[in-house]
C-alpha positions as CSV (number, residue, x, y, z in Angstrom):
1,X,-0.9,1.3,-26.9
2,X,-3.7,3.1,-24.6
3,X,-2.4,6.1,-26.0
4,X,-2.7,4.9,-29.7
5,X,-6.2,4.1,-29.4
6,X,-6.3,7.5,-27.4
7,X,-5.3,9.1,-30.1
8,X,-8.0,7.0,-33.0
9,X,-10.8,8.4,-30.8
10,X,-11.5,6.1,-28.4
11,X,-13.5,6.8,-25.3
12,X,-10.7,9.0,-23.1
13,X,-12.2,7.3,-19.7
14,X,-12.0,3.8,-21.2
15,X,-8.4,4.7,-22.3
16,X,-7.7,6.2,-18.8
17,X,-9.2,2.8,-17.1
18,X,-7.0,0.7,-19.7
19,X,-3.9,2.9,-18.1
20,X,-5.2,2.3,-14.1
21,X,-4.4,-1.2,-15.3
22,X,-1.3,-1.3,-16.9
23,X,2.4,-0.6,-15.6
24,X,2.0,-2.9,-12.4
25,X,1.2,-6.6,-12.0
26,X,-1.7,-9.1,-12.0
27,X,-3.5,-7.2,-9.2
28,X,-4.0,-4.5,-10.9
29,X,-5.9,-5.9,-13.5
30,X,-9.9,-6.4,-13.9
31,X,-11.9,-9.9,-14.5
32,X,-13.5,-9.4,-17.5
33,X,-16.3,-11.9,-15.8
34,X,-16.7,-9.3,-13.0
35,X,-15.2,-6.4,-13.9
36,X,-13.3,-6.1,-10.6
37,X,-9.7,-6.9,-9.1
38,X,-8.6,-9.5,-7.1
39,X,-9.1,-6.8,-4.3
40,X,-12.6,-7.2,-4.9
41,X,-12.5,-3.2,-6.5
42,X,-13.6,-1.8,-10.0
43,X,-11.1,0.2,-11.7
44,X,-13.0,2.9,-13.2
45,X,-15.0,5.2,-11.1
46,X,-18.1,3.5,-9.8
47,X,-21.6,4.3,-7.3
48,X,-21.2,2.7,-3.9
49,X,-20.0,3.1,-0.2
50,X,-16.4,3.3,-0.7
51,X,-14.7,1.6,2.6
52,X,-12.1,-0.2,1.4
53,X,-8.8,2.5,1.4
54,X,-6.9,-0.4,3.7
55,X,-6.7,-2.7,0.9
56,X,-7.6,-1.0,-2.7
57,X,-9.4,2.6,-3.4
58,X,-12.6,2.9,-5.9
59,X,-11.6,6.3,-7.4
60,X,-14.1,9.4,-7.5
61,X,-15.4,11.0,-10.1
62,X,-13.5,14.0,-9.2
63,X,-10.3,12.2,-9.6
64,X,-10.7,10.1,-12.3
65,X,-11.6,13.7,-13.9
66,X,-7.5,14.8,-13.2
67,X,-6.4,12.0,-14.9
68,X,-9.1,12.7,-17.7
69,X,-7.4,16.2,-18.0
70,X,-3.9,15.0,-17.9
71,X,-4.8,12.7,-20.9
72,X,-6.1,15.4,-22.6
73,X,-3.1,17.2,-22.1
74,X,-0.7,14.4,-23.3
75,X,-2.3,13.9,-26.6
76,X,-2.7,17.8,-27.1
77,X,1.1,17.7,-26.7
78,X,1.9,14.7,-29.3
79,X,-0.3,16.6,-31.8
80,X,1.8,19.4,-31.8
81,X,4.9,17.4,-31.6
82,X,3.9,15.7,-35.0
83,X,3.8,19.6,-36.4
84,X,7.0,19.8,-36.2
85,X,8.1,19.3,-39.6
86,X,5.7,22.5,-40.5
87,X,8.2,24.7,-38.5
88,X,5.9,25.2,-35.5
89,X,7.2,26.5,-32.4
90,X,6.5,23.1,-29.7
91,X,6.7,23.2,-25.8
92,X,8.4,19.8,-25.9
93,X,10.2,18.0,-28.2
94,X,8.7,14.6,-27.9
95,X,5.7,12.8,-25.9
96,X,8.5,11.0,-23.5
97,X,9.8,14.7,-22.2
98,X,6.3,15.7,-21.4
99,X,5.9,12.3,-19.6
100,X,8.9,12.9,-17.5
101,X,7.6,16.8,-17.0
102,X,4.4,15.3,-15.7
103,X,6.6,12.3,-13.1
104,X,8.3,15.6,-11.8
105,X,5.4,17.8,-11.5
106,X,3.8,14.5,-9.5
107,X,7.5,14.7,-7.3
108,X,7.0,18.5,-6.8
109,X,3.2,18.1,-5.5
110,X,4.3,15.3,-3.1
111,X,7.6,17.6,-1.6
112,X,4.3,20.3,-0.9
113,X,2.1,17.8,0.5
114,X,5.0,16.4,3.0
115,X,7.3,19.3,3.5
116,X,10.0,17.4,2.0
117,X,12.6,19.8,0.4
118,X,14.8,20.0,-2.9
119,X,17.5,17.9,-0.9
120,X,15.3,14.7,-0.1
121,X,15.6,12.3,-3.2
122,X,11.6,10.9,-4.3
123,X,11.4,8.3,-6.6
124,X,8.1,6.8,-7.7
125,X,7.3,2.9,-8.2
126,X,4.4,0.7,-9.1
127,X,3.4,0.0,-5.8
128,X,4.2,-0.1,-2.7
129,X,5.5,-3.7,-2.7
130,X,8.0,-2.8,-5.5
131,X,9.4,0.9,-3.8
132,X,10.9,-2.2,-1.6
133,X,13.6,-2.6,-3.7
134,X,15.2,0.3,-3.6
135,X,16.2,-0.2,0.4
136,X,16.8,-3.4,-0.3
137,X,19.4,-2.6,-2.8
138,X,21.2,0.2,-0.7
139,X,21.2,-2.6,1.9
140,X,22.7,-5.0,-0.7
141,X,24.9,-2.7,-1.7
142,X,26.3,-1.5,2.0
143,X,26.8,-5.0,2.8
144,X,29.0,-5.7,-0.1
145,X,31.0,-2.1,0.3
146,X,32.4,-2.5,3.5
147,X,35.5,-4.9,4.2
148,X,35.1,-5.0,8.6
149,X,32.4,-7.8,8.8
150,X,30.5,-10.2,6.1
151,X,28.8,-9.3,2.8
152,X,25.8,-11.0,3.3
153,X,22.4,-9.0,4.1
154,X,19.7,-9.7,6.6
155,X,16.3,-8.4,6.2
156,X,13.6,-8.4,9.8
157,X,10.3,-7.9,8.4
158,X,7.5,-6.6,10.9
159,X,4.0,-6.8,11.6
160,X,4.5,-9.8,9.1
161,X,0.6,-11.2,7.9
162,X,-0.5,-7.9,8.2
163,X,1.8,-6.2,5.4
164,X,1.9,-6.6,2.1
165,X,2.0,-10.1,1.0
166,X,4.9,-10.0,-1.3
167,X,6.5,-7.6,1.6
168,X,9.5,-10.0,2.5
169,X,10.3,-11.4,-1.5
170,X,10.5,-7.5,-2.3
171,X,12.8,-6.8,0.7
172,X,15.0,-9.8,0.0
173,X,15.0,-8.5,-3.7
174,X,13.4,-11.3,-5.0
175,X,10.1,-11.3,-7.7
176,X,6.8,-11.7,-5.5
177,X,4.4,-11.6,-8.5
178,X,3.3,-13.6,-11.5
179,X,3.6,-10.7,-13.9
180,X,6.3,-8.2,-13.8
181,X,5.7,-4.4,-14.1
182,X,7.5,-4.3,-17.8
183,X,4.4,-7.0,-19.3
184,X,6.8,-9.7,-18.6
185,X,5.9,-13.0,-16.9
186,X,8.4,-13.6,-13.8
187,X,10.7,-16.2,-14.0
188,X,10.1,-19.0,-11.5
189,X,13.0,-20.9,-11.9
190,X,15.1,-17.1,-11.4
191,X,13.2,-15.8,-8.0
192,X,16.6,-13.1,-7.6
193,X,16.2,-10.0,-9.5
194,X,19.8,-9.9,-8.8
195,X,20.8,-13.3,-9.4
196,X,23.3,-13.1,-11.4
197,X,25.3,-10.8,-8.9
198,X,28.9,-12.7,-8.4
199,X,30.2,-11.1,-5.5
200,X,28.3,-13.8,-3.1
201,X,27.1,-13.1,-0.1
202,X,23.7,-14.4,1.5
203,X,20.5,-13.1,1.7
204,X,18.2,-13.5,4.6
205,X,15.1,-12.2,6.3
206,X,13.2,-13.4,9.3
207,X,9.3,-12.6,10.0
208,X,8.1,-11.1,12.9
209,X,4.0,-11.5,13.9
210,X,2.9,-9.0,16.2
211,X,0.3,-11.1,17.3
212,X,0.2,-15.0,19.1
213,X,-0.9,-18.0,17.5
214,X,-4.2,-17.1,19.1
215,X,-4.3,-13.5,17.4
216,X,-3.9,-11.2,20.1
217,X,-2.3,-8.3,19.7
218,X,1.2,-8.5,21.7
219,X,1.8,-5.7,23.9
220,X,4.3,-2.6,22.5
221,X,7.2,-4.4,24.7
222,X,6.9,-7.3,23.8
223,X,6.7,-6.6,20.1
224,X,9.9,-4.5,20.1
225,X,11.4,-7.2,22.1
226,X,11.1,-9.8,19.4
227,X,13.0,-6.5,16.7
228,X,15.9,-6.5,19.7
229,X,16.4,-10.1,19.7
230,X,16.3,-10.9,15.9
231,X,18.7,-7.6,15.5
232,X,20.8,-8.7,18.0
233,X,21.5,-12.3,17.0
234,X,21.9,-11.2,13.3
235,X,24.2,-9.1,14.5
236,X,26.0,-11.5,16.6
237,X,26.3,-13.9,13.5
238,X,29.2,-15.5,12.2
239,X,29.8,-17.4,9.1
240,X,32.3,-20.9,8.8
241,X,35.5,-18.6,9.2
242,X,33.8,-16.9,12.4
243,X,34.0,-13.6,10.6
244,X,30.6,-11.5,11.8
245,X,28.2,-12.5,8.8
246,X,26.5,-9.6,7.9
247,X,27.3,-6.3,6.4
248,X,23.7,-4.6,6.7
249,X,21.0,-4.9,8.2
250,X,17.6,-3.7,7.0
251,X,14.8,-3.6,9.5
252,X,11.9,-2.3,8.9
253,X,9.4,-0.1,10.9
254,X,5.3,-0.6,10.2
255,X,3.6,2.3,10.7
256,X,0.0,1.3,10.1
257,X,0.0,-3.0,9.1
258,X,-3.3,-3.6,7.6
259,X,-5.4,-3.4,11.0
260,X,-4.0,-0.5,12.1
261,X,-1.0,-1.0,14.3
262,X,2.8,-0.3,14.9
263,X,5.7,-2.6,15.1
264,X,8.5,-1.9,16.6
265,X,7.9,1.5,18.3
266,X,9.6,4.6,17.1
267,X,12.4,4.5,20.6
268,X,12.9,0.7,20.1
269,X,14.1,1.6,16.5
270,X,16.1,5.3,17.7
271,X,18.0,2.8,20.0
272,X,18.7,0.1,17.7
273,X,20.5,2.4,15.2
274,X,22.2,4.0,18.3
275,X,23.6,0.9,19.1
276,X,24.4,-0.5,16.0
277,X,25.4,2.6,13.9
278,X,25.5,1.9,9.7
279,X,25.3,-1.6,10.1
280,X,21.4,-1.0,10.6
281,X,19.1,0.3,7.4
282,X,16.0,1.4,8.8
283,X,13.1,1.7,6.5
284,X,9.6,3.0,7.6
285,X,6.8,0.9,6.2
286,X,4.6,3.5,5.9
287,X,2.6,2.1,2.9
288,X,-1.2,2.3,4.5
289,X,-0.4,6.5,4.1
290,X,-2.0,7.2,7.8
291,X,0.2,9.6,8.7
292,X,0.6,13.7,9.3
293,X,1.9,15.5,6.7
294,X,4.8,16.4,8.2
295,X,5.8,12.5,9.6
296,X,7.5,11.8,6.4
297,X,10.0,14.8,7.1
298,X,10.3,13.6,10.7
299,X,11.3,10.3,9.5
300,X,14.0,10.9,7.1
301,X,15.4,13.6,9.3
302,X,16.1,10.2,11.5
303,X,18.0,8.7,8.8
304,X,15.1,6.2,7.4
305,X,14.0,5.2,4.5
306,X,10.3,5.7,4.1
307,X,7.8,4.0,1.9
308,X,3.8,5.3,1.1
309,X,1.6,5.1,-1.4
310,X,-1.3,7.3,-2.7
311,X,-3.3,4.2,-2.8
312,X,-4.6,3.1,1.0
313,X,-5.8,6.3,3.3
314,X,-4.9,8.5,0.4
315,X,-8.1,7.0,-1.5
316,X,-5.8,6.5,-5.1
317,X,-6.6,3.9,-7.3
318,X,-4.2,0.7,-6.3
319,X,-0.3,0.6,-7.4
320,X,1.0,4.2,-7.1
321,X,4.0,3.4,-4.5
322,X,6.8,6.0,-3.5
323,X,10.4,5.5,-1.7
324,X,11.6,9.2,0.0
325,X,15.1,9.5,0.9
326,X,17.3,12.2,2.8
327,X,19.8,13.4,0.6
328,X,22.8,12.0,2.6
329,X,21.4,8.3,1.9
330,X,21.0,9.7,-1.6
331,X,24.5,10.4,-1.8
332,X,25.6,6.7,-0.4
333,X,23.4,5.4,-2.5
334,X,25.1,7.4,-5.8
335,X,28.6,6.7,-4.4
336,X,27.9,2.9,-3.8
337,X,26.8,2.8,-7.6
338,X,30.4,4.3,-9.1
339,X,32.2,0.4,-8.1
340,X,32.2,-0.8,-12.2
341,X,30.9,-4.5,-10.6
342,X,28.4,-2.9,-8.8
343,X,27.4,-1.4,-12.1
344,X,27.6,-4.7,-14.3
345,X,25.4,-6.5,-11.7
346,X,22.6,-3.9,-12.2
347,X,22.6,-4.2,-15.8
348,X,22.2,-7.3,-15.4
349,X,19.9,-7.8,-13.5
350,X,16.1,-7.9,-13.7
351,X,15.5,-4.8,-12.1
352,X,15.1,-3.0,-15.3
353,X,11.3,-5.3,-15.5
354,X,10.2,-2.9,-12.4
355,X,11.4,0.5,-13.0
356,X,12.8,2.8,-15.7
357,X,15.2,5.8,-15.5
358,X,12.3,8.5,-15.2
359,X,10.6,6.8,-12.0
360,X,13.7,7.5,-10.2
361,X,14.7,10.7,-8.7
362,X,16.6,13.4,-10.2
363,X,19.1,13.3,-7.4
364,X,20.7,10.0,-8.4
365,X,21.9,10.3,-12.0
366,X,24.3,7.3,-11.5
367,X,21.2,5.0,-11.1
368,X,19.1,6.4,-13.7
369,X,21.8,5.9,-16.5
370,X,22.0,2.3,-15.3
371,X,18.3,2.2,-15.9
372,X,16.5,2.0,-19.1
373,X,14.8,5.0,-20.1
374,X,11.7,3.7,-21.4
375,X,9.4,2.4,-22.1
376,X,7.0,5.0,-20.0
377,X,5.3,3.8,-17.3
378,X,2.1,5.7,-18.0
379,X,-0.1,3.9,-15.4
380,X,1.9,5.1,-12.5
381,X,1.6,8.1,-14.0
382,X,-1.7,8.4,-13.9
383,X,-2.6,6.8,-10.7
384,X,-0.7,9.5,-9.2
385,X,-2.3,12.4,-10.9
386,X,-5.4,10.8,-9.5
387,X,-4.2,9.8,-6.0
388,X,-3.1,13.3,-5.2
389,X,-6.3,14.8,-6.1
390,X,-7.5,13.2,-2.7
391,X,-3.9,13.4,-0.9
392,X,-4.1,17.2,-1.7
393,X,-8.3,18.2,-0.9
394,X,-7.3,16.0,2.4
395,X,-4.6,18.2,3.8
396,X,-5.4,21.9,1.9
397,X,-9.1,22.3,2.5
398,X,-9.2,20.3,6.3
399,X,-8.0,22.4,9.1
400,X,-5.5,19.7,11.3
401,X,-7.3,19.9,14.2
402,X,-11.0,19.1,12.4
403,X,-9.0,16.2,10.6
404,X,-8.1,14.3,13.4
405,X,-12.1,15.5,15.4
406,X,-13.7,14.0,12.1
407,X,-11.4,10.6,12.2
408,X,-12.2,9.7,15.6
409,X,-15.7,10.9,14.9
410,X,-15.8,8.2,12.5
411,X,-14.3,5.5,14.0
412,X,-15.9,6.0,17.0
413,X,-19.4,6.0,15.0
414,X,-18.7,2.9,12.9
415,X,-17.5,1.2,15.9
416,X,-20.7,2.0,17.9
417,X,-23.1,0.9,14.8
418,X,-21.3,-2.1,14.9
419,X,-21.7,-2.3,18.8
420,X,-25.7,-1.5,18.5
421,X,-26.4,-4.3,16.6
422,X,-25.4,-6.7,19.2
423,X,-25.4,-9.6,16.9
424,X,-23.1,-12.7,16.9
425,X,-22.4,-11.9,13.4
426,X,-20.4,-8.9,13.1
427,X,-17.8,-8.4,16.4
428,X,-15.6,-5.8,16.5
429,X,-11.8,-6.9,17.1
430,X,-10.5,-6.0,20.7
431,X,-7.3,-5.0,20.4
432,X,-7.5,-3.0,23.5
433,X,-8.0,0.5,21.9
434,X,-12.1,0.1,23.2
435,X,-11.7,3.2,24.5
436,X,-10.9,6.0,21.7
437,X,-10.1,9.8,22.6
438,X,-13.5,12.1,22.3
439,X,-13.5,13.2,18.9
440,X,-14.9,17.2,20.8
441,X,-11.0,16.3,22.0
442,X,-8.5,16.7,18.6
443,X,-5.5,15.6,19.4
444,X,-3.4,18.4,17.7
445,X,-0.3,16.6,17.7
446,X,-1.3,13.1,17.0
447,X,-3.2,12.8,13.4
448,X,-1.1,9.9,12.7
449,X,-2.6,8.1,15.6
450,X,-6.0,9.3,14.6
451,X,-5.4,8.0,11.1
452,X,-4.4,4.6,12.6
453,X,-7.5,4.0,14.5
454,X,-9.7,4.7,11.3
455,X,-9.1,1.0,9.6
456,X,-12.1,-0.8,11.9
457,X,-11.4,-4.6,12.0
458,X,-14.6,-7.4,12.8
459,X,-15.0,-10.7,12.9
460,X,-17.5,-12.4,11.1
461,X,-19.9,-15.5,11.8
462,X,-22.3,-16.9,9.8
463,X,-25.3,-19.3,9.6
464,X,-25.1,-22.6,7.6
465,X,-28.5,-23.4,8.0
466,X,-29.0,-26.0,10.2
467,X,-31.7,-25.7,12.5
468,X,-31.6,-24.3,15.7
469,X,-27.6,-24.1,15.2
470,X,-25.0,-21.1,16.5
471,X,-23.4,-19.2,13.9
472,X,-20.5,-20.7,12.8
473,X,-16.8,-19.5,12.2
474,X,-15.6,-18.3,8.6
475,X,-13.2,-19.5,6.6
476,X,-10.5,-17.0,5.0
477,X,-11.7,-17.9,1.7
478,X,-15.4,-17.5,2.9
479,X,-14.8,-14.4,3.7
480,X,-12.8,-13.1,0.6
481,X,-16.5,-14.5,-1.3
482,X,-17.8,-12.2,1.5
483,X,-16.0,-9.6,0.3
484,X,-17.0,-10.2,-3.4
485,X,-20.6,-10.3,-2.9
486,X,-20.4,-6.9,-0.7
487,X,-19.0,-5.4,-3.7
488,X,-21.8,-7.1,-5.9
489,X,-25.8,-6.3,-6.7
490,X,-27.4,-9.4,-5.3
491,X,-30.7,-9.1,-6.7
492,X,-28.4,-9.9,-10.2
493,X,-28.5,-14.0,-9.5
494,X,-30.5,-13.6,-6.7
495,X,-33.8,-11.8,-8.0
496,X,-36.0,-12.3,-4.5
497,X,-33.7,-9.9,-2.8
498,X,-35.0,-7.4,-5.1
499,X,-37.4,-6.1,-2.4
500,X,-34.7,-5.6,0.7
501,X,-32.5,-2.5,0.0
502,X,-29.2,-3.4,1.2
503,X,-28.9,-6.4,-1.1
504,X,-28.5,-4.0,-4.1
505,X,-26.1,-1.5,-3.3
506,X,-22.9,-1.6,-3.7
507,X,-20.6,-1.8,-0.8
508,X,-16.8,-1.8,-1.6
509,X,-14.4,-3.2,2.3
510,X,-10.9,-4.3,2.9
511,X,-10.3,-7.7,2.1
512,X,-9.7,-10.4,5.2
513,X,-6.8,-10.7,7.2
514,X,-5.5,-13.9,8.9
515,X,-4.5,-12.7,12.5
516,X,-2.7,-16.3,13.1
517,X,-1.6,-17.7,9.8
518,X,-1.1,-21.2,11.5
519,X,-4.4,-21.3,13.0
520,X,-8.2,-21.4,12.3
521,X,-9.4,-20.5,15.4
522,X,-8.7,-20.9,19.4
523,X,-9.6,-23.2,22.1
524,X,-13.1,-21.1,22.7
525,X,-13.8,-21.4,18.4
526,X,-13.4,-17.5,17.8
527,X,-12.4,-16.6,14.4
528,X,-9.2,-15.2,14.0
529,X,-9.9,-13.9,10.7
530,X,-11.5,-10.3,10.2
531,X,-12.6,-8.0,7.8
532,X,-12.6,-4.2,7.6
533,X,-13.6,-1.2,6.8
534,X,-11.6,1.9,6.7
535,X,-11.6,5.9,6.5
536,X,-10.1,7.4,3.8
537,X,-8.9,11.0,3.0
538,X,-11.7,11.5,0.5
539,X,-13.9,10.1,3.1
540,X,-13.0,12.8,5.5
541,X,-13.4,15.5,2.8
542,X,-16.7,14.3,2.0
543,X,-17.3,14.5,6.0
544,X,-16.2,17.9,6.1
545,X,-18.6,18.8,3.9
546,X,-21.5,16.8,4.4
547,X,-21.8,16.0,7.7
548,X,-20.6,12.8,9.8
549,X,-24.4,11.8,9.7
550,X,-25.5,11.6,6.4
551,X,-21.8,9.4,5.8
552,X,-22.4,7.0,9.0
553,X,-26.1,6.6,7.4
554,X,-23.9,4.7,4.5
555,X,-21.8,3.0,7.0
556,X,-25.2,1.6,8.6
557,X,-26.5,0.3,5.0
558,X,-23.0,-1.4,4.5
559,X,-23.4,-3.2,7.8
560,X,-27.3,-4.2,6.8
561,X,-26.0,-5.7,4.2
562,X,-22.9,-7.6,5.7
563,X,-25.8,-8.7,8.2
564,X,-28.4,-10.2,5.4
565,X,-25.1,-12.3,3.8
566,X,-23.9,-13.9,6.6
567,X,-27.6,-14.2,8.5
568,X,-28.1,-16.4,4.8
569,X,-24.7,-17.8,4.0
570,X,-26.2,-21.2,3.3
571,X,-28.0,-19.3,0.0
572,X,-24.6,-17.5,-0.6
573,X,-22.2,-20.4,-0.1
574,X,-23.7,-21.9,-2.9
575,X,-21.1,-19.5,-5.5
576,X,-18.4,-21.2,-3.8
């Protein structure tokens, strides 16, 4: 429909906004009271310091321009193909080839990007949540193809809190949103997308939290201890006939949760799959995008499946989600598929209301021809186009060894703003990484690390008002109205703020994180909520260019005006 009023002269930006929305689920959509997300994020190009990549990008100008182009190019295309009948010679014979020219043109940028090769299978999805399901379903479908142990399938979730929120429904292959990629609304009385699967079999997961109930961070040992143990007992299983219950086991590796850390580390998962052989699915969860460009390759040259998206570090607009594969899990995959039940249970299923035959990769033409082909998701489309604008200027025009000097340069910089203040306020999180390399130090062979550190996490305090009183602990759903206002001109309701600077810019951050679900705060009264604000690739490119100073002059405004709304909450509270 975007593409119709495309087409009748409409406004190509406000047709390419229309598409940022469409194709994913309610997240992805704008307030038409606000004009921004439930991420607190416009999805149209917009001035502002842009610090949110941990939780949902504002796209440049630049970018948005790509997708502007690619637009251009698509109804250029469907012109001609309407010509047709006057015997001219056309590139392509309808608008959905040159969609599916574009999806592998997007496939063929990403293999350059992450030295993937030919051989590695990419297949593009709505987000990140929703690339998911495509593990979970070679899990599903290893469990149920072997006859030595159970057909059931156990998911371990890590880092859980501090993933996605729909993380463990997606990796249990069950519907984690209100509205479906296809338009439709998800049924609630149906939470399997493969429900009507009749071969049985259970399906479980179990969360692991990398932190206590008090929100510290648990040391590496002890985090990969908890992976050992849940692996272990799933393993050891048994079901009423004492027959070992399950057939797979998916567990999954965070590379980056949404304040920056790792869970379980890289040897505990190289010995679980030595121990446990195919009965292990290892997925990397690398959906915050802080990596190296060649980790990817490193990672399915161990045998995992790995998930990214160009829309955290990568600075894309939200919901552009990718699942890479080697080509022997490819081929499993493909073979898996060729049982004619296994084939009946995808058609169906509900699968078909997240993905259609062109997302998927070329390299399983067994899957695709169980998919539909259409309709066209042209909103993935598009926020890829437009994430890889930044995932390419990133990697091309950034020497390796400046990349990582300018990341810590930044961290380090934000961190000691933050620090200078020396208000109750604003505290940084101690997670024990107080002490960051020297930027003058580049870490050649550690950009991932680098690009972990970059997501700065604080805790907030705030005054109510009453006299003489300590600031006072915040609320998760204070701070998400924290969040809101940051990303909001204040003098607009509030016209006596006109006169202090900070209060009218605009200052886009990650959203809060609960760092102990089950708890408000500990025995002393410290917040175990934060929010954040993170580097993105764009960032770093604008760093390269401009200088660190004149972009931690922007950090310093953002944190002015963090300062004036909680130093006045009992005037901002009000909106709640």
């Amino acid at each position: 429909m975007a593409l119709q009023a495309a087409s009748a002269g409409k406004c190509l930006r406000s047709v390419l906004q229309q598409l940022m929305e469409v194709g994913g689920d309610e997240r992805s959509m704008t307030s038409p009271n606000t004009g921004l997300t439930k991420y607190h994020t416009p999805t149209k190009p917009s001035e502002g310091i842009r610090r949110s990549s941990c939780t949902s990008n504002v796209a440049s100008m630049e970018a948005f321009d790509r997708g502007v182009d690619t637009l251009r190019q698509l109804l250029l295309e469907a012109k001609r193909i309407s010509q047709q009948s006057q015997n001219q010679c056309v590139a392509y014979s309808s608008p959905e080839n040159l969609f599916r020219k574009l999806l592998k043109t997007v496939r063929e940028r990403l293999r350059a990007v992450f030295e993937l090769s030919m051989a590695d299978c990419i297949s593009l999805f709505p987000s990140g949540t929703d690339a998911e399901l495509l593990p979970f379903l070679l899990g599903y479908l290893r469990a149920h193809g072997q006859t030595i142990r159970g057909n059931s399938t156990f998911t371990v979730v890590t880092a859980a809190g501090e993933v996605g929120s729909g993380t463990t429904l997606a990796a249990m292959g069950q519907h984690f949103a209100n509205r479906l990629p296809s338009g439709r609304a998800a049924d609630k009385n149906s939470p399997s997308i493969f429900s009507k699967s009749s071969d049985g079999g259970d399906i479980h997961s179990q969360d692991l939290c990398m932190r206590d109930s008090k929100g510290r961070l648990l040391r590496n040992a002890e985090r990969d201890l908890l992976v050992r143990r849940a692996v272990q007992e799933a393993a050891a299983a048994t079901d009423a006939d004492g027959r070992p219950k399950y057939g797979c086991i998916i567990v999954h590796m965070v590379v980056g949760s949404k304040t920056g850390q790792c869970m379980p580390s890289e040897d505990c998962m190289n010995a679980i799959v030595s121990e446990y052989g195919d009965l292990i699915l290892p997925v990397v969860d690398a959906c915050q995008g802080r990596l190296d460009e060649g980790s990817i390759r490193k990672y399915l040259d161990s045998g995992r499946v790995v998930l990214c998206t160009g829309s955290k570090f990568f600075g894309g607009p939200p919901f552009s989600g990718m699942c890479a594969m080697s080509e022997g899990l490819g081929r499993e995959l493909e073979n898996l598929l060729v049982d004619p039940k296994v084939q009946e249970m995808l058609l169906d299923s509900e699968l078909k209301d997240y993905i259609s035959a062109p997302l998927i990769s070329d390299s399983f033409p067994k899957f695709r021809s169980l998919l539909p082909q259409g309709p066209e998701n042209y909103g993935v489309l598009m926020r890829w186009i437009v994430a890889l604008h930044g995932i390419e200027a990133y990697f091309v025009e950034i020497p390796k060894p400046h990349r990582i000097r300018l990341l810590l340069g930044w961290t380090n910089g934000v961190r000691k703003l933050i620090l200078q203040k020396n208000t109750p306020l604003i505290q940084l999180l101690r997670d024990g990484d107080d002490d960051l390399p020297n930027p003058q130090e580049a870490l050649e062979h550690d950009e991932q690390s680098a690009a972990l550190f970059s997501i700065v996490s604080f805790h907030c305090r705030c005054n109510r008002g009453a006299p003489g009183a300590e600031s006072e602990t915040m609320t998760m759903d204070e701070l998400r109205h924290v969040q809101f206002l940051m990303a909001s001109d204040l003098t607009s309701k509030y016209q006596h703020l006109s006169l202090l600077g900070p209060a009218k810019s605009l200052c886009y951050i990650g959203q809060p994180v609960d760092l102990a679900p089950n708890h408000s705060k500990d025995e002393q009264g410290v917040n175990l909520h934060v929010l954040r604000v993170a580097a993105s690739a764009p960032l770093m490119v604008r760093v390269w260019h401009e200088g660190l100073e004149q972009i931690l002059a922007e950090d310093q405004a953002l944190l002015e005006k963090l300062e004036l709304i909680l130093g006045n909450w009992f005037i901002f509270r009000q909106q709640l």
